[in-house]
ZAVEX-142028 format. One record per residue: x, y, z of N, C-alpha, C in turn. Coordinates in steps of 0.02 Angstrom, whole numbers, padded with zeros to 5 digits, always signed. Layout:
XYZXYZXYZ
...
This chain:
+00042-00060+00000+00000+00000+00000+00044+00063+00000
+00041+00115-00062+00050+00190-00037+00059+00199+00002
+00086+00240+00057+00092+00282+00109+00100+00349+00108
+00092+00398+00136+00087+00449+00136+00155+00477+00153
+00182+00522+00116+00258+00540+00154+00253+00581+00197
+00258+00556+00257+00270+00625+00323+00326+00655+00316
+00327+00719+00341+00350+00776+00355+00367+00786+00454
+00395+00803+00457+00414+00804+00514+00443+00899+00541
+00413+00910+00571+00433+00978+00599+00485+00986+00661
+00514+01043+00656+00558+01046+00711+00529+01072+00782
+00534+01028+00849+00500+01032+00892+00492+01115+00906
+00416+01127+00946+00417+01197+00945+00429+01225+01018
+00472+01184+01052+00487+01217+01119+00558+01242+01106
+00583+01231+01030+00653+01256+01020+00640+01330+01026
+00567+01381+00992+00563+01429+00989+00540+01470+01020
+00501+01426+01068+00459+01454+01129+00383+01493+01082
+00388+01511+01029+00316+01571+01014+00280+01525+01006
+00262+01464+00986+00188+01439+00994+00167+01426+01069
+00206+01397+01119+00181+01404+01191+00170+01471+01209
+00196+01518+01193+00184+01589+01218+00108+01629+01190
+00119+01598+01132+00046+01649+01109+00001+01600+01112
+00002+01537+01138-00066+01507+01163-00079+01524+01237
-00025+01537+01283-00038+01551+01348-00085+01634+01337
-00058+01657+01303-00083+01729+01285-00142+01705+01272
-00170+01686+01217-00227+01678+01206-00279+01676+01247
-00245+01612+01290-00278+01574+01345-00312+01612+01412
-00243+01656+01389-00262+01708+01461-00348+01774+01422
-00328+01780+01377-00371+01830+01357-00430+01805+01349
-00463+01736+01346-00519+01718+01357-00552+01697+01443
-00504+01685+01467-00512+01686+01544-00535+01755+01562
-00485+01813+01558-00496+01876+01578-00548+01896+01541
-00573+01901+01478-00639+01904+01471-00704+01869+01479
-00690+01798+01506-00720+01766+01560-00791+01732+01485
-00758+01736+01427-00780+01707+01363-00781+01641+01329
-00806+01613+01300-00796+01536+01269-00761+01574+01191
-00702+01533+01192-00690+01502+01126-00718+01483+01069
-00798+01444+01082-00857+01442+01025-00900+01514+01003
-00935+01467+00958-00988+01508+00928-01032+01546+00998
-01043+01619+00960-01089+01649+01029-01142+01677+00991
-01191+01726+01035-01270+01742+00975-01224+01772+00923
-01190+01800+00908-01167+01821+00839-01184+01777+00798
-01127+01729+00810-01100+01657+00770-01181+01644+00755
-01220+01639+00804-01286+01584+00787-01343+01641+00750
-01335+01680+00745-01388+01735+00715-01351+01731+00638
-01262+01747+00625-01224+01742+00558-01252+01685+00527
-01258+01611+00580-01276+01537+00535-01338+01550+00528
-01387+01600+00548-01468+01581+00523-01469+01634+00442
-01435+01668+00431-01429+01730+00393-01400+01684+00325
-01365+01668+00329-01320+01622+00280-01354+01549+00269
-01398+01541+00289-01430+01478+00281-01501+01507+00225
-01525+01562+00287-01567+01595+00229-01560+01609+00159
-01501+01643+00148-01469+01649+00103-01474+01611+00041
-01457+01543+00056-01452+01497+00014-01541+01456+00002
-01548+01440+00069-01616+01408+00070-01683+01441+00048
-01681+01525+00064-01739+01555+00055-01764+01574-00043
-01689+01590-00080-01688+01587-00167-01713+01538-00166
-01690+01470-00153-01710+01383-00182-01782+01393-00161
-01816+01387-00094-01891+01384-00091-01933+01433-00164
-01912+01500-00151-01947+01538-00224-01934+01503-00290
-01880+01484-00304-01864+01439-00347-01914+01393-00384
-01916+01339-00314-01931+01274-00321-02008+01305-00324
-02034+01341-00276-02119+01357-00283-02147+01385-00323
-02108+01399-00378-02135+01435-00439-02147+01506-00431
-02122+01534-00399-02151+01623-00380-02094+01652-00411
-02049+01634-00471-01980+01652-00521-02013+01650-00585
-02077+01617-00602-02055+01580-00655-02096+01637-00704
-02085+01623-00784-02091+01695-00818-02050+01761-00798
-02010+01763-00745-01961+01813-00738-01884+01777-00750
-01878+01768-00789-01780+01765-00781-01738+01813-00752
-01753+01870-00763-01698+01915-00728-01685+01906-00647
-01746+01885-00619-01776+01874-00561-01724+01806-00542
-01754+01737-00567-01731+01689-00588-01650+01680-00545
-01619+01714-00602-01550+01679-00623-01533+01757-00574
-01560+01789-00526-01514+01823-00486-01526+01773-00414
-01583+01752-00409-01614+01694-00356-01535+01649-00366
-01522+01613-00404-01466+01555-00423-01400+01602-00383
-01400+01671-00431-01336+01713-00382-01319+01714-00302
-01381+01704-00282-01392+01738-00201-01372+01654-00166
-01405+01615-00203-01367+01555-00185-01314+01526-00187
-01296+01567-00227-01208+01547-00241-01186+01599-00179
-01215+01663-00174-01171+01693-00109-01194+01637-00043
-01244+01635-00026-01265+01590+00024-01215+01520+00015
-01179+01483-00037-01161+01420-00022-01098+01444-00012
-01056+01503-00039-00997+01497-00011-00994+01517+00086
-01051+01562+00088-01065+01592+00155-01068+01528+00222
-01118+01475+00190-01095+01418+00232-01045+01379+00213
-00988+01387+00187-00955+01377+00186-00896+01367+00213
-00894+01454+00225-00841+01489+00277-00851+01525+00346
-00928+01511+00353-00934+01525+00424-01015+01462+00453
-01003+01429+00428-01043+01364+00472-00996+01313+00457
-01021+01279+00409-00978+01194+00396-00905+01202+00406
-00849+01270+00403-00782+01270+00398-00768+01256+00493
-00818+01290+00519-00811+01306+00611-00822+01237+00633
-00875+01220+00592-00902+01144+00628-00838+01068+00634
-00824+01069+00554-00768+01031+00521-00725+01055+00582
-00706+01100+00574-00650+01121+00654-00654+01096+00724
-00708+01108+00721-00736+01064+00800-00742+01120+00838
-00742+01201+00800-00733+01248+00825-00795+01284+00838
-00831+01272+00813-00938+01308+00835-00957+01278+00905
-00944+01214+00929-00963+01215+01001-00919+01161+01027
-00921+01171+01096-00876+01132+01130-00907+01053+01158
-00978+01040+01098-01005+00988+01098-00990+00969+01019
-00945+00894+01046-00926+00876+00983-00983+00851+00917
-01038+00821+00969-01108+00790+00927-01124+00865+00876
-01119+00935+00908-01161+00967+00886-01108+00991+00831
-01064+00990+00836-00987+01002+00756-01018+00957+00715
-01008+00886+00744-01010+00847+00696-01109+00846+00657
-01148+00852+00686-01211+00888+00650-01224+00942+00609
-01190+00975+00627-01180+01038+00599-01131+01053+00531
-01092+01011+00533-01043+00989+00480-01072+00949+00418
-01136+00917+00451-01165+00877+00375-01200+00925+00331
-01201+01002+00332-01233+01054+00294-01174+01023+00240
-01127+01011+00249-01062+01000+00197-01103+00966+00140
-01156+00929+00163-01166+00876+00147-01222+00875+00088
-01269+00937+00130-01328+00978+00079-01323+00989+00056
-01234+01042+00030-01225+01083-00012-01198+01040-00061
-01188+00965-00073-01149+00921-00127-01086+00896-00113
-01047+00926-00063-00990+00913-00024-00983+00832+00004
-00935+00808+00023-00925+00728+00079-00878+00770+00141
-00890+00765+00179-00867+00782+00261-00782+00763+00270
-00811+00693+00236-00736+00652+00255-00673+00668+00228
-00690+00695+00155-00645+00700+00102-00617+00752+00160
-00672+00807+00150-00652+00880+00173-00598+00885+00232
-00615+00858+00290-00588+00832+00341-00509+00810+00331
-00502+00777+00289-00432+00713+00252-00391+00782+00206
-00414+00816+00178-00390+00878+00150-00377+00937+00168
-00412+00956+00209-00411+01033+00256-00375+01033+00306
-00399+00978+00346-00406+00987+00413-00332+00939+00422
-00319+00885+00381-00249+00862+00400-00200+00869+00339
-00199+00877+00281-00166+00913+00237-00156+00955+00257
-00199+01006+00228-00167+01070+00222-00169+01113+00277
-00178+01095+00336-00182+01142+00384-00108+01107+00431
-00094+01051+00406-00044+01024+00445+00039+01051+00400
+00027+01023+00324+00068+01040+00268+00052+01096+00230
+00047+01163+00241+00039+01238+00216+00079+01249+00154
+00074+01251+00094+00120+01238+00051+00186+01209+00052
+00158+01152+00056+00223+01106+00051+00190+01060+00005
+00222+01070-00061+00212+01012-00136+00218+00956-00122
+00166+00922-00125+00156+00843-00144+00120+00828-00049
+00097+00859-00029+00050+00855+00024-00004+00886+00030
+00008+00950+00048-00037+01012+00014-00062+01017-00018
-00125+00979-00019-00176+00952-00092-00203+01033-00119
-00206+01084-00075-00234+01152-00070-00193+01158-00158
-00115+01157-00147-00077+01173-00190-00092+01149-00260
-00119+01094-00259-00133+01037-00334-00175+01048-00358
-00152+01058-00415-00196+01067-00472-00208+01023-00531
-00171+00966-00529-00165+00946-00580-00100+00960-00638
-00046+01004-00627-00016+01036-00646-00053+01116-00694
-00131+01106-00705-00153+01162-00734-00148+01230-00713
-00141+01233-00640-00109+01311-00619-00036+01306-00578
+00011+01343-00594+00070+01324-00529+00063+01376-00485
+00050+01336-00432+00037+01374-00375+00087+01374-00301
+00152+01346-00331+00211+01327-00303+00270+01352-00340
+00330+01373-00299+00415+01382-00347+00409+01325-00353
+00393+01256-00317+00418+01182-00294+00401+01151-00365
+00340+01169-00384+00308+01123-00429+00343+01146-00503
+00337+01089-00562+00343+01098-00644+00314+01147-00646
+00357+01189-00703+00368+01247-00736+00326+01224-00808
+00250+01232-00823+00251+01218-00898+00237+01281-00959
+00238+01271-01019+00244+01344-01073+00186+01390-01061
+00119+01331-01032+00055+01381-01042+00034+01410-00963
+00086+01403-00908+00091+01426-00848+00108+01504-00863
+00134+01518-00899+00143+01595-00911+00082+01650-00934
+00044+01602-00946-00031+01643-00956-00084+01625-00900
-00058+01617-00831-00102+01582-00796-00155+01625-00754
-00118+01692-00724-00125+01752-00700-00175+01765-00744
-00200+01742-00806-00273+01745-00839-00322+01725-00838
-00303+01634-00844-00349+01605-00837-00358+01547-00790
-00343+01581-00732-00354+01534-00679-00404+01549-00637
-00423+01623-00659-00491+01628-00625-00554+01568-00649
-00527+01573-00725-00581+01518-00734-00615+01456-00693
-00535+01421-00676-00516+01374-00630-00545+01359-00590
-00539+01438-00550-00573+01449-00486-00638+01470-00484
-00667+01482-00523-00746+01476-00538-00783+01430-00551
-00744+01357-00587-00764+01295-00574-00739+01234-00518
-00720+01267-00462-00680+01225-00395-00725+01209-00367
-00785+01222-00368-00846+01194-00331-00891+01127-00374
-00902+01164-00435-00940+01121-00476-00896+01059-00477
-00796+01040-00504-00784+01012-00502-00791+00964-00445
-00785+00976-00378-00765+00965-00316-00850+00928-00316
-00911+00940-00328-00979+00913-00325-00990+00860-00386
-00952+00868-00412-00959+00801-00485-00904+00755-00454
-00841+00757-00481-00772+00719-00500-00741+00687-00433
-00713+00778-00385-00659+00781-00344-00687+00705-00297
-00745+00723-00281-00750+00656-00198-00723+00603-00240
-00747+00570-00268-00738+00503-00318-00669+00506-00287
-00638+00549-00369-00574+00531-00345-00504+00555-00269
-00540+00586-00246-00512+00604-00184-00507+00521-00126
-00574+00486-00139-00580+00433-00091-00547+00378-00113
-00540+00370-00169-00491+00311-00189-00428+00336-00172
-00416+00379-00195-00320+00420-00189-00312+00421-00089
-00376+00433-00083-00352+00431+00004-00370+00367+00052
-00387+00317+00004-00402+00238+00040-00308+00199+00022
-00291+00219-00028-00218+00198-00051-00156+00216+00002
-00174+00289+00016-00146+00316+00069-00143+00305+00139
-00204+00260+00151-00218+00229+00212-00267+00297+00254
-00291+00338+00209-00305+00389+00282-00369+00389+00300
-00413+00315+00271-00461+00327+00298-00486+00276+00372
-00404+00269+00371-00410+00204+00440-00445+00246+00495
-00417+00303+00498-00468+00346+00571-00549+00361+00558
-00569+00382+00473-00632+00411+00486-00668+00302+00502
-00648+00244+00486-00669+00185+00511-00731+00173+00461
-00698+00197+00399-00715+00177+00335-00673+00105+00289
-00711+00096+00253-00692+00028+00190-00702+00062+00140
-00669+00097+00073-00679+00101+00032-00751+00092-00004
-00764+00032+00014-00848+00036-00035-00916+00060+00014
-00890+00054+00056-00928+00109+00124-00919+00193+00099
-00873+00219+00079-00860+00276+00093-00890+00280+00012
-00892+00261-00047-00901+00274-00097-00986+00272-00115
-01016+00235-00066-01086+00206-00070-01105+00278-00038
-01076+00295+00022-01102+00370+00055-01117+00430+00009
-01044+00416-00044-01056+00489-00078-01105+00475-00121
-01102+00426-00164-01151+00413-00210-01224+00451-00183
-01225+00398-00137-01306+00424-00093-01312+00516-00067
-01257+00529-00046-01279+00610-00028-01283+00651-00107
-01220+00623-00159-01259+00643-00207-01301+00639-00271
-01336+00602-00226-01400+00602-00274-01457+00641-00250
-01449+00638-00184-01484+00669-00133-01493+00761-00154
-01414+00770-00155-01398+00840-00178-01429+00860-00240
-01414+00811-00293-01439+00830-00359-01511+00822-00368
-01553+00774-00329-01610+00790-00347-01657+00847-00324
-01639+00880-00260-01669+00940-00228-01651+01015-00275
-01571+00998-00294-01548+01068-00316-01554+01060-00410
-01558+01003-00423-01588+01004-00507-01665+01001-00528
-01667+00920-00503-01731+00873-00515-01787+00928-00496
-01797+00933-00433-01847+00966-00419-01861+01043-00439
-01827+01095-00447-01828+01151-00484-01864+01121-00564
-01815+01086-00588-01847+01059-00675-01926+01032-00657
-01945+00997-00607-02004+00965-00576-02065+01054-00593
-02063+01096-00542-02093+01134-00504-02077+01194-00511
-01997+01227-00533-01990+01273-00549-02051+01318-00603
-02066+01282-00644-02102+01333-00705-02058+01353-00740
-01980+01339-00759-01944+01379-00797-01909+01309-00841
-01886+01311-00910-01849+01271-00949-01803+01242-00918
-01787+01170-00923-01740+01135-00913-01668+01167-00899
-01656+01193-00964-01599+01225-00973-01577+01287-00943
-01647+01329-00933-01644+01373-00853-01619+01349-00818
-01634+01305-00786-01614+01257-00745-01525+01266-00726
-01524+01216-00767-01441+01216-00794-01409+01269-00787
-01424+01326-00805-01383+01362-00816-01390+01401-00754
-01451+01391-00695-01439+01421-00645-01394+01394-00600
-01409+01335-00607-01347+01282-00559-01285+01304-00586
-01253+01319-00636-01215+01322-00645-01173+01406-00615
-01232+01446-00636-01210+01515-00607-01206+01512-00511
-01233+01463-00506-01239+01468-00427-01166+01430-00403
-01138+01384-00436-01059+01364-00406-00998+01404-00470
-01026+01447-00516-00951+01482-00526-00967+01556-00477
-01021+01561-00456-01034+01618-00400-00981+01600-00340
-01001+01540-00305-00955+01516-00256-00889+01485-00247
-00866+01462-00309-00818+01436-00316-00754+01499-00313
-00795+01542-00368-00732+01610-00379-00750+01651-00316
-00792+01653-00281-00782+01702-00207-00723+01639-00171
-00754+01581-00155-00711+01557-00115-00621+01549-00132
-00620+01550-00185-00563+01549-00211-00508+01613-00191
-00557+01668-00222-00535+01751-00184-00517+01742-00125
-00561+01706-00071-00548+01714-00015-00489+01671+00019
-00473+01618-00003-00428+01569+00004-00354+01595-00030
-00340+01594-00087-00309+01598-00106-00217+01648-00105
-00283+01706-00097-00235+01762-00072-00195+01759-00010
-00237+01701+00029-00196+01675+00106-00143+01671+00121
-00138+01608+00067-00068+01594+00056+00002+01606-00022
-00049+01588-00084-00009+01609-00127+00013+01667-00123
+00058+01702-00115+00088+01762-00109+00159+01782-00103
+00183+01816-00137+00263+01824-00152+00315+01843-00062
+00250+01840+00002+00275+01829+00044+00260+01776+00091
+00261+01706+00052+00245+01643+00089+00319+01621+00057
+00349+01560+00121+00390+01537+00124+00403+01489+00079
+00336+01449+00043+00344+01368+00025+00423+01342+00035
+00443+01338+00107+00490+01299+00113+00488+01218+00111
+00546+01190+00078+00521+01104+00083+00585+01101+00151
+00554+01025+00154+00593+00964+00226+00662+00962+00168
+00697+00965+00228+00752+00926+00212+00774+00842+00240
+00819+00809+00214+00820+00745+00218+00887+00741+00285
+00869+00704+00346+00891+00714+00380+00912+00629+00411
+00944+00591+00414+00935+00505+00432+00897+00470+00411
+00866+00479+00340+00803+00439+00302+00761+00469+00328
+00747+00544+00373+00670+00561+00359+00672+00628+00333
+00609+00659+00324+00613+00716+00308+00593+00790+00365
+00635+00836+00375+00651+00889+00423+00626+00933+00403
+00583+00969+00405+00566+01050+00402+00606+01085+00461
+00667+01144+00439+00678+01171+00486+00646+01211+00553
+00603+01240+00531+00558+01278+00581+00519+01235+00609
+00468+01251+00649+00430+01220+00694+00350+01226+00645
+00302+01184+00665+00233+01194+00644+00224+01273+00631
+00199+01278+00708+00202+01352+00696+00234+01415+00652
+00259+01413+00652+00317+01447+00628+00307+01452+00555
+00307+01380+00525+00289+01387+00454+00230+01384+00428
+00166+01387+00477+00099+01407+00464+00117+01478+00448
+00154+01529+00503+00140+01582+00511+00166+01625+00435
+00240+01586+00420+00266+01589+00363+00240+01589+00301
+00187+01555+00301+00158+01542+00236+00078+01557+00256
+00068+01614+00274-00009+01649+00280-00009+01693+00269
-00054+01743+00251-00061+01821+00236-00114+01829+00260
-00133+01901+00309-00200+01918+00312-00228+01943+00254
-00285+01981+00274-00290+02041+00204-00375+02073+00226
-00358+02141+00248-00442+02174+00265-00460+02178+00337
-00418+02200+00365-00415+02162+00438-00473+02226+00451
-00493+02279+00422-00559+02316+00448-00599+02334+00407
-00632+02279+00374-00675+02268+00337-00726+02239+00353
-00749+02253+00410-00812+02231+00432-00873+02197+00393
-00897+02198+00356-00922+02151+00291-00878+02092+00255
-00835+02115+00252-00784+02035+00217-00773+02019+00259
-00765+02021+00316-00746+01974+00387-00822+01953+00413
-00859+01981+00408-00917+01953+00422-00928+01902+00376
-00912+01913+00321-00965+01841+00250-00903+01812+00228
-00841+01824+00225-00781+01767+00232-00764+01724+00291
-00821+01720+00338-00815+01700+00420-00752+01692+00445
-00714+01757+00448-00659+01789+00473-00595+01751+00439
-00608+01715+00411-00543+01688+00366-00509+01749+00302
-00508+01802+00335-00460+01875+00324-00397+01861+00369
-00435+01825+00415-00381+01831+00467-00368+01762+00475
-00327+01732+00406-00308+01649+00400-00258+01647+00467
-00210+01697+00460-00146+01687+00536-00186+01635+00581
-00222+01712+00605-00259+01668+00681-00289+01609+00664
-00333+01603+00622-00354+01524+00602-00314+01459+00600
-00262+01470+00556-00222+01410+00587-00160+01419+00642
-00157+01453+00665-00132+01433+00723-00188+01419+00778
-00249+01432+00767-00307+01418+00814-00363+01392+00793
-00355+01333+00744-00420+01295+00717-00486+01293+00765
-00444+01291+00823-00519+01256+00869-00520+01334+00905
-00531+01358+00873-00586+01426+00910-00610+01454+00841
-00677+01466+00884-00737+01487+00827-00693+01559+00785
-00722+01557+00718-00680+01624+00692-00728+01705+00706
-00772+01690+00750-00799+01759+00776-00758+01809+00806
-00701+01775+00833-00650+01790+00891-00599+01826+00863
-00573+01808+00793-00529+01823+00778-00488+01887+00766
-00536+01929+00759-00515+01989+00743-00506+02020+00812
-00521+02001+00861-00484+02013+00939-00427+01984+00946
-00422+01918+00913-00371+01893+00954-00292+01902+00918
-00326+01953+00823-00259+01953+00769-00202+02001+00821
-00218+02078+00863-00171+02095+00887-00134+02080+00920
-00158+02016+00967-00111+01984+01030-00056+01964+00966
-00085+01905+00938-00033+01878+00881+00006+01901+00830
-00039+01952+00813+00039+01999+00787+00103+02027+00854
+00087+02052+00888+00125+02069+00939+00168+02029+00951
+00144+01953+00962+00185+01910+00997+00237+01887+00927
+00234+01900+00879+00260+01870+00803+00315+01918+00813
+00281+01990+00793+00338+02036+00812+00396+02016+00870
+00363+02016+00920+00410+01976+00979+00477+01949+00958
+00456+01891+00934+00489+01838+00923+00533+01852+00840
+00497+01907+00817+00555+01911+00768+00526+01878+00708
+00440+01854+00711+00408+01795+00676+00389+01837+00602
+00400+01844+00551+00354+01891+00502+00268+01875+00493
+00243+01935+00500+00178+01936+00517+00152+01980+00457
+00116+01935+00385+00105+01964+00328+00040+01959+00317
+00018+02035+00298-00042+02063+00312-00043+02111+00220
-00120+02122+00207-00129+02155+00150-00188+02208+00189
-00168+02260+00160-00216+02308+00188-00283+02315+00165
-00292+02308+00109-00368+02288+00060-00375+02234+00034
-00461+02209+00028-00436+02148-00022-00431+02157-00085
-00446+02214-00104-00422+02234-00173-00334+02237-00182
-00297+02225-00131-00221+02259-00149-00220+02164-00138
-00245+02129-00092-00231+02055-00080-00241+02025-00155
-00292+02031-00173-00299+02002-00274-00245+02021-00319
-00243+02073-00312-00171+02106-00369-00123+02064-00333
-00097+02068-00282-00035+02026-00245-00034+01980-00264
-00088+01931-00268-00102+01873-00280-00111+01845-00367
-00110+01893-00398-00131+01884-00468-00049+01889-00501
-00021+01940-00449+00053+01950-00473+00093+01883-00447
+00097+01863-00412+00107+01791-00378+00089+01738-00432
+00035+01743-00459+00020+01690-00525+00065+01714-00578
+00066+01756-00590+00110+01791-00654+00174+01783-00636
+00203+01772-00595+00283+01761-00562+00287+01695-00562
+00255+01657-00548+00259+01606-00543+00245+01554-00617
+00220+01575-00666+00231+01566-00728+00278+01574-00769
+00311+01607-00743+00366+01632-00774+00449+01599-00742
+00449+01565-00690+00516+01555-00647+00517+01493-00624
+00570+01458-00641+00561+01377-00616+00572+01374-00533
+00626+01413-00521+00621+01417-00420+00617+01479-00416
């Protein structure tokens, strides 16, 4: 069997800043005498964003669209804002274990993954221990893979039509959802049964493949079948609303992700080979912090509907606290980065974070390291 190549980090009591800015942390929720989870914010943001998505589909599906297209196919839009919205501030907190300090109610709360066309498990096997463990580091960092169609690494092949990518990779990223609801689970669960990683979720391969099948069919018949059923509008309406509703979400979520980390100030440092294993010099920490960018830190609306993932820093260094928090808790952690001498990379708009990021694609098309 495959195995997965671990990576190995350099212990982090060499540097002392991840014990220090968790004691910090620690202390600042005590002294404000606060939980770590979701609070009425959090739970008023998840009824808003549910609406969002659920309240277009009911008009939809009940026929109160139909003879209006303009109407229509902006209904499909609002759902595409609503699916990236639960995206990044319900199912992302839940998956975390970070919405309540009741694990039943994460893990319930996490099967919205499930409504929206998503598998939990994949997500989980990719996010949550990929790439939140391996932050651009090539050939782990599934975040990073593309297939070779965008390079989104110095690490990775250099190919001729990478030099026009800074063009058309928005495309890309306007179909990361649709792909990810057809293709990605399929093949994500075979590629990660080879790997062995589904020994923890206490899956069998034809267990885990029977699940997705079933959620999506489940998915496709509420968000196709039944609109074509009841809508009142052409088939092909249809179609083409589904379709505007995941390049709606795909290219927000993408915006929002992306700029995180691709950026001409992330480290993508690789392990070095050290007695047959492989060494990352720095510590976890350290090279989370290395390879993150904020961007909008007072943008009160994009931190509200990106569910504070502006402020990726604090997120991964603090998966398990709800991201309501975050924008309290970015100054301790810059401070303490500064401290330590840690670089702490921030974009002041998200308009200056896209250009950064678009120039980052364009550099990176162009340069083999």
């Amino acid at each position: 069997m495959e195995k997965l190549n671990i990576v190995r980090f350099a212990p982090r009591e060499r540097d002392g800043f991840y014990d220090t800015i968790k004691a910090r942390i620690r202390t600042y929720f005590e002294r404000h005498n606060i939980s770590p989870y979701a609070n009425v914010h959090m739970w008023i943001k998840t009824a808003a964003m549910l609406l969002l998505y659920f309240a277009p589909y009911l008009i939809i599906v009940m026929g109160l669209s139909a003879g209006n297209s303009w109407l229509f196919f902006n209904l499909w839009f609002l759902m595409g804002l609503g699916m990236s919205g639960i995206g990044t501030s319900i199912m992302h907190d839940a998956n975390h274990g970070a919405y309540s300090a009741n694990d039943r109610i994460n893990k319930l709360i996490s099967y919205i993954l499930e409504v929206i066309g998503g598998y939990t498990v994949n997500w989980k096997i990719q996010h949550n221990l990929l790439h939140h463990t391996y932050t651009n580091i090539s050939g782990l960092d599934e975040d990073i893979d593309t297939m070779g169609l965008i390079r989104l690494s110095p690490n990775q092949p250099l190919k001729w039509y990478h030099r026009y990518q800074h063009l058309y990779a928005w495309f890309f990223y306007m179909i990361m959802t649709l792909y990810w609801m057809t293709v990605k689970d399929f093949v994500q669960i075979v590629r990660y049964k080879k790997l062995g990683l589904l020994t923890k979720a206490q899956l069998s391969l034809k267990q885990a493949l029977w699940w997705i099948v079933l959620y999506k069919a489940f998915y496709y018949s509420y968000i196709i079948v039944l609109p074509i059923l009841f809508s009142g509008m052409p088939w092909y309406f249809i179609i083409a609303g589904f379709l505007l509703m995941h390049f709606t979400a795909g290219l927000l979520l993408s915006c929002i992700f992306q700029p995180s980390h691709i950026m001409e100030t992330s480290g993508f440092a690789l392990p070095l080979e050290e007695e047959g294993k492989k060494q990352m010099q720095s510590s976890w920490a350290i090279h989370e912090i290395e390879n993150t960018t904020n961007f909008a830190p007072r943008n009160r609306i994009l931190s509200w509907f990106a569910g504070g993932l502006n402020f990726q820093i604090e997120h991964h260094l603090f998966t398990n606290i709800c991201h309501i928090h975050y924008k309290k808790l970015a100054p301790i952690v810059k401070e303490t980065a500064e401290e330590f001498g840690v670089p702490y990379h921030e974009q002041r708009t998200f308009r200056i974070a896209l250009w950064a990021h678009a120039n980052m694609l364009r550099k990176l098309g162009k340069e083999l390291t």
